[in-house]
C-alpha angles and dihedrals in degrees: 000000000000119000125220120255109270102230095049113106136229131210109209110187119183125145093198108080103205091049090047093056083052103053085040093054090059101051100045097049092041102039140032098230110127104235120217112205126231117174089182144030094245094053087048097050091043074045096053095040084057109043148019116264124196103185132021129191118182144167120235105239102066101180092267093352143066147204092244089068094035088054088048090051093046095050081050101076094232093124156079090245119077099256095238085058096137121262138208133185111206100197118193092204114012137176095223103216097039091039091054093044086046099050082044092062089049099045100246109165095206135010119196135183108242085223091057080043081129090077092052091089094060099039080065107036092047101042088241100179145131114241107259088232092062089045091063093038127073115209121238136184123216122198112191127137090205115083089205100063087043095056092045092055098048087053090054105045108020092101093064109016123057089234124214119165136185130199099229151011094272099053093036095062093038084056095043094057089057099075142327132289130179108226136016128217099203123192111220088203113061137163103237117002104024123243090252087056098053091040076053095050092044099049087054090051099038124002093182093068114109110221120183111205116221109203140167088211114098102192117120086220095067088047094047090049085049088047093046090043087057108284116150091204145324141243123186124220124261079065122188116216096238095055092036092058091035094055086040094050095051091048099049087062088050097088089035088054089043107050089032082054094048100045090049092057091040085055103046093045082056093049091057097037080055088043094057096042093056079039093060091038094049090059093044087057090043096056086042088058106042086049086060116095099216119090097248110194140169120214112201114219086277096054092242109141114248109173140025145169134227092270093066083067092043091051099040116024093238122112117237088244090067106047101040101101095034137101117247092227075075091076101047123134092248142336126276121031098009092057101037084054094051079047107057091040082063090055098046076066104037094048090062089251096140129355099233133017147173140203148137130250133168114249122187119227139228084268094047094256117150106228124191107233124200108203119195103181138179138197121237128172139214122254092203118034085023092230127145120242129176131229131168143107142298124189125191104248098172094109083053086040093048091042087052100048077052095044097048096044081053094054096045094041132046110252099226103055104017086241121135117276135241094256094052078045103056093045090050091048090055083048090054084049105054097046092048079051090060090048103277126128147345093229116182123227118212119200102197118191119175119233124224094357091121086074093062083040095058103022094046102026134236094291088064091032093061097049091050088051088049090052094044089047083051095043096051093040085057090061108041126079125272085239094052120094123224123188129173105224103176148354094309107345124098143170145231131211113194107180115211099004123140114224089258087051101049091033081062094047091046093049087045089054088046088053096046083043090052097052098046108102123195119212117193131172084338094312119111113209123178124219117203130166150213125235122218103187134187140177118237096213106147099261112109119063096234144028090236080066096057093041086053086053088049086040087054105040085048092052082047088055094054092055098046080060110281130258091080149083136246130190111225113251117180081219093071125107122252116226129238090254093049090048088050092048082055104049082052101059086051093051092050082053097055083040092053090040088048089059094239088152124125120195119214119194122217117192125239117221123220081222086193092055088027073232130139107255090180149294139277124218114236110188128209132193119226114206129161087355089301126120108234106203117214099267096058096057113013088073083051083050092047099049086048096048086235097128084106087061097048089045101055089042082053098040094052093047094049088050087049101049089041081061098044090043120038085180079083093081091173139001141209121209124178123228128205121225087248086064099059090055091056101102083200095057102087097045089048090055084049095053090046102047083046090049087053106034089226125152121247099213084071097075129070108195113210130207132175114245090236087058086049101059091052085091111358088184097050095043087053087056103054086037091062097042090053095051076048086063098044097262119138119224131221127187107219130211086016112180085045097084149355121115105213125007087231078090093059084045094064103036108081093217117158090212155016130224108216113232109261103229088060092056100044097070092019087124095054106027116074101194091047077055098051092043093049087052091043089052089045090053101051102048085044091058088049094049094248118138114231124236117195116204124199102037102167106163135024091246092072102035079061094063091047088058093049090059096052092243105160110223137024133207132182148088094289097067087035138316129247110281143181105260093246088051090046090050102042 
């Protein structure tokens, strides 16, 4: 291929910037003419006075100008540039043949299509170009036998038309197939095949050919059958010049009028069939996306909102009509900081920040509901203005907004009384702590057992017991200080935080609540019972380490109450003696630590149902404690454990048996094993699971660690970090007990569990008990929305395991889908 000279220039004019690059791209990188840029008519033609140009390549629409005129201003001489300099129209939409005849009048020497702008290297490189002088001529063919006449017509139009001419029929079609004229001069009389029978020929070959008849013969009826067989006119000889050129010239347009004609229409019947086609489409996608149940939505740059489906109604109580065109801050809950937050979220996007985000924000709707949004948007940009917009999705949350508020006031309050929880207790006990640690205080801590409440409970029955708990929470709240904290931390045991009160001042408190407590009668189905209690009090002074030491002194000064008689309150005094039956409790829990030391344990394994697939998923390790040939179950020594601070010690016995018996039974596909919150302090834990799971060559991913949610919340930090390193290993993780505890789900957030154990006193009576089913649903919910899996505990019947099914909750365990068992008995 033959390059241009390098020191040739080249005028490149485009008004449209991104095509120009385009066009400007390819001939940089495919010739060595040096472009000189023009992004209007007015800078090309300031361009073309200055310098020589070798080369122009223009568009047709110039601002208020066009290449038509610059073409005709360059073939006039007027400027710097020769006027034959070649010239090529680059046309962005274009009707071929009209385009080309029209390029021909104006002396372009080539016309493209942008979208064929690949070919545009080569036009210049190779000099592929048509001669300027054929651009301006049309070609005609003249078939005539007499030289005369031949002669006459070439005089006549050689100054416009490129002439051939044959002496017959013969010769003139097989001139005629050769290539294309536009126009043919046709003899009626013709030595050989008659004028009439090649006009014939060439009208079944090719009707748009305009043929002019030339014919000795005046009368209007041989015109009007040469009219009718194809002609495009007429002239009779003796012909004069004038009339000769002006029915030529006429002619010569026909074929140009007729396909130009034709390709217009072609092409607008193919711009509505398209129309109708994207129109068709449009509506498809319109109905697809109406039928969706998110909210989808375009922001222009602005964030104004530029598109919506039919869920955005539905949601908010506004038409589409009325919010196109308006910002979705519009539509905030209310002015100031709401709306400053959604946007600036808006901006994060719009600024080109990142390039997706998600997030949640309150609306009000038409009715002047508030409604939780969960936004998921992306940034888009636009090819042609280059501005940023935003799509993307937004989904009503407030039935999960409104679960989780449940959820987390149930977790933070005990759902009898209304009164705070152990869990929020115990959180609030390490905060006075703390504080009494740094010099504050002293705070007293109140340890509040009811006496002789176990005879309503179990003459009466629950029903009559709960009511009396709920007066007793209200009688004692009544008493205490704004500032004072109450939690009910279990059947019939609570405690009091009183920042900043000296012992005389809470022992006077403790005896008043005694007092109010005596005189409370309880009067049930024409029976009066009396409820007193008894007051365990100790003083938060800074000086224990933890607050598991100051709850063990209020443990102990409330077990010293009930032996001076009940119905009183005692201040805790290391001095004190310790009775027989504390000593002996004592003397238990050391005896359960030899025992677990010993390795007495016995692990039983209960297996957990797919409910979905009725298939076993997997099985959970229940240990049990042998001792004097008896069989201890959990709740009679892991309390013992607990007080002591020797859970590190039961979970290591538990976590090397399960490991053993994973390695003897491959049946056990996969086990899972719970962890106490001591556990996940013990900086050994973890390399003690690794050297297991080496000595017996046993997966871990065979293994799903539990741990209640209460236990979870004793170190967040430190329990994210074990978690983590266990998944490292290949360990799943479970959080237990799960609806009994955690204050906020931030914390669920936070902890990457895979699934969740449902509480089992919302599943026993699940089937009975509306508010255990909605909390189930609202637990299920919940984890659902956050991609755990749920596990239900204490399914007892198939009417309940239904239920569970019907909600969509994983995995199922009870008696009734199989009891715990000894390994040998689970495998006969």
């Amino acid at each position: 291929m033959s390059q241009s000279n390098p020191s040739k220039q080249l005028l490149l004019l485009n008004t449209n910037a991104e095509r120009f690059e385009v066009l400007r791209k390819l001939l940089v990188e495919q010739t060595n003419l040096t472009i000189v840029p023009a992004d209007s008519s007015k800078v090309a033609i300031e361009i073309l006075k200055q310098q020589p140009i070798d080369f122009i390549v223009s568009n047709i629409n110039l601002d208020n100008f066009d290449g038509w005129r610059l073409a005709r201003m360059v073939r006039s001489g007027v400027l710097k540039c020769p006027s034959d300099t070649p010239f090529v129209l680059v046309a962005n939409t274009w009707c071929e043949h009209l385009a080309s005849a029209t390029a021909r009048e104006f002396g372009i020497n080539r016309l493209i299509a942008f979208s064929e702008c690949e070919k545009l290297p080569r036009i210049v490189n190779d000099g592929d170009l048509a001669p300027l002088e054929d651009m301006k001529k049309a070609s005609l063919l003249v078939i005539e036998d007499n030289l005369d006449t031949r002669e006459l017509v070439y005089r006549i139009l050689s100054t416009r038309f490129n002439i051939e001419h044959a002496v017959d029929g013969e010769q003139g079609l097989a001139k005629w197939r050769e290539k294309d004229y536009s126009l043919v001069l046709l003899d009626v009389m013709l030595p050989g095949m008659s004028g009439n029978q090649v006009l014939d020929v060439m009208m079944k070959e090719k009707s748009s050919q305009s043929v002019v008849i030339m014919t000795a013969n005046h009368t209007m009826e041989l015109a009007e059958e040469l009219m009718l067989n194809g002609a495009a006119d007429f002239v009779t000889k003796p012909f004069r010049a004038e009339q000769l050129r002006r029915v030529c010239e006429s002619a010569s347009r026909r074929e140009d009028f007729i396909i130009s004609n034709l390709q217009f229409a072609n092409k607008v019947e193919s711009l509505n069939k398209s129309r109708a086609q994207y129109r068709k489409i449009s509506e498809q996608h319109q109905q697809l996306l109406d039928q969706i149940g998110s909210v989808i939505i375009e922001l222009d740059s602005q964030g104004q909102i530029c598109f919506l489906n039919k869920a955005w109604e539905k949601f908010t109580g506004y038409s589409i009509d009325e919010s196109n065109q308006r910002s979705l801050l519009d539509f905030m809950e209310k002015p100031g900081s709401p709306s400053a937050y959604l946007s600036n979220e808006i901006n994060v996007l719009l600024s080109g920040q990142t390039s997706s985000h998600s997030f949640e924000f309150r609306l009000k709707n038409k009715f002047n509901e508030e409604i939780w949004m969960e936004a998921k948007f992306d940034v888009n940009l636009a090819s042609e203005q280059g501005e940023r917009y935003i799509s993307g999705t937004i989904d009503n949350v407030t039935s999960r907004k409104k679960a989780q508020k449940d959820l987390e006031y149930l977790a933070m309050h005990d759902g009898l009384t209304g009164l705070y929880n152990r869990v929020y207790f115990e959180n609030e006990l390490k905060q006075f702590t703390a504080t009494a640690a740094r010099g504050n205080g002293p705070h007293a801590l109140f340890y509040l057992d009811l006496d002789r409440f176990k005879v309503i409970n179990d003459t009466l029955g629950h029903h009559h017991g709960d009511m009396v708990l709920r007066n007793i929470s209200s009688l004692i709240s009544s008493r205490i200080r704004e500032s004072d904290f109450i939690a009910r931390i279990g059947g019939d045991e609570f405690a009091l935080l009183l920042p900043n009160t000296d012992m005389q001042t809470a022992l006077l408190l403790a005896n008043n609540i005694c007092q109010l407590l005596d005189a409370y009668q309880c009067e049930i189905e024409e029976q009066v019972f009396k409820v007193n209690c008894s007051i365990g009090i100790a003083e938060i002074n800074g000086g224990e380490f933890s607050a598991q030491d100051y709850m063990k002194q209020a443990d102990i000064a409330l077990y010293a109450a009930k032996k001076m008689g009940r119905n009183t309150a005692h201040i805790y005094n290391q001095n004190d003696v310790l009775s027989k039956e504390l000593q002996a409790s004592m003397e238990w829990a050391r005896t359960i630590h030899q025992a677990v030391a010993d390795d007495n344990l016995i692990l039983h394994f209960q297996p957990i149902y797919h409910i979905a697939s009725k298939q076993i998923a997997y099985y959970e390790a229940l240990v049990r404690l042998e001792l004097d040939d008896k069989i201890i179950m959990p709740g009679e020594f892991i309390p013992a454990l607990e007080r002591e601070g020797d859970m590190n010690l039961l979970d290591r016995q538990v976590i090397s048996k399960a490991i053993t018996y994973l390695a003897d039974y491959p049946q056990l596909t996969q086990v899972a094993i719970n962890l106490s919150a001591q556990g996940f302090s013990d900086e050994r834990l973890l390399p003690f699971i690794e050297e297991k799971l080496l000595e017996y060559q046993v997966n871990a991913n065979r293994i799903i660690f539990e741990l209640t949610e209460s236990a979870s919340l004793s170190n967040i930090s430190a329990t994210q970090v074990i978690i983590e390193k266990l998944s490292n290993l290949g360990c799943a993780f479970s959080i237990d007990d799960f609806g009994t505890g955690f204050s906020t789900f931030t914390y669920l957030k936070q902890l990457p569990a895979q699934s969740v154990k449902i509480d089992g006193s919302f599943i026993v009576d699940l089937a009975n008990n509306s508010v255990d089913l909605a909390l189930v649903k609202a637990i299920y919910e919940v984890a659902n929305a956050l991609d755990k899996k749920t596990v239900a505990e204490f399914v007892e019947n198939e009417q309940v395991l239904n239920i569970l099914a019907d909600i969509g909750v994983t995995y199922a365990q009870g008696y009734h889908l199989g009891k715990p068992q000894a390994v040998d008995t689970l495998f006969e």
